[in-house]
N, C-alpha and C positions, 0 to 999 in steps of 0.2 A: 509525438512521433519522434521529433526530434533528441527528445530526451533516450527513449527505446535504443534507435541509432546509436547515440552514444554510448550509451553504456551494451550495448553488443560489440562496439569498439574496444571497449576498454578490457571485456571479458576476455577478445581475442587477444589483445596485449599483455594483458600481466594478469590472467585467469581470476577467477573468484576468490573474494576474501572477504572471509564470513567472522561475524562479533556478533555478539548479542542483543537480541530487540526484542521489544518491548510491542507487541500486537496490537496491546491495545491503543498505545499512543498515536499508532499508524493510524489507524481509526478515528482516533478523535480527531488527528491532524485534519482530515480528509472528510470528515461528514459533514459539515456543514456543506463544503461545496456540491459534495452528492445528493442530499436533503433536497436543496436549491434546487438543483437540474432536477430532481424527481417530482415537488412541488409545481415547476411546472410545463407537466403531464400528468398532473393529478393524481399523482402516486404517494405512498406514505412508506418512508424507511422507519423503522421502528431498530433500535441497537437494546440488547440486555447485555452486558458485561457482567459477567459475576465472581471473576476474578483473574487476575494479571496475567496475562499468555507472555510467556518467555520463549523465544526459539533462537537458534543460532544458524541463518542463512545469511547471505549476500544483501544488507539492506537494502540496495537498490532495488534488490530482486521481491526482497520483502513489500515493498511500497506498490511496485506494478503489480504484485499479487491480489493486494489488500484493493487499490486500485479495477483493476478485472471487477473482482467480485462484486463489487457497487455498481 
């Protein structure tokens, strides 16, 4: 939460600044800890990657995205 706060600080400060990322790396960064949490409640995350997602948004925004969805 803490994190969110900040960076909606930061957006109001000096607005978004977008480079290039890499989707999937967000992913890998972050699946095991969500595997984890899913494992247990008996849940199964299953990933197929079939090839390199490129986009150009606000990385932080990119992370909370990727984030959400898990």
């Amino acid at each position: 939460m803490n994190k969110n706060l900040l960076l909606l600080l930061k957006i109001e400060n000096e607005g978004l600044q977008k480079e290039m990322v890499c989707l999937n790396e967000i992913i890998e960064k972050n699946f095991d800890f969500f595997n984890e949490q899913a494992k247990a409640k008996n849940l199964t995350i299953k990933k197929k990657i079939s090839e390199k997602v490129l986009v150009k948004p606000n990385p932080d925004l990119a992370e909370i995205l990727i984030d959400n969805l898990f």
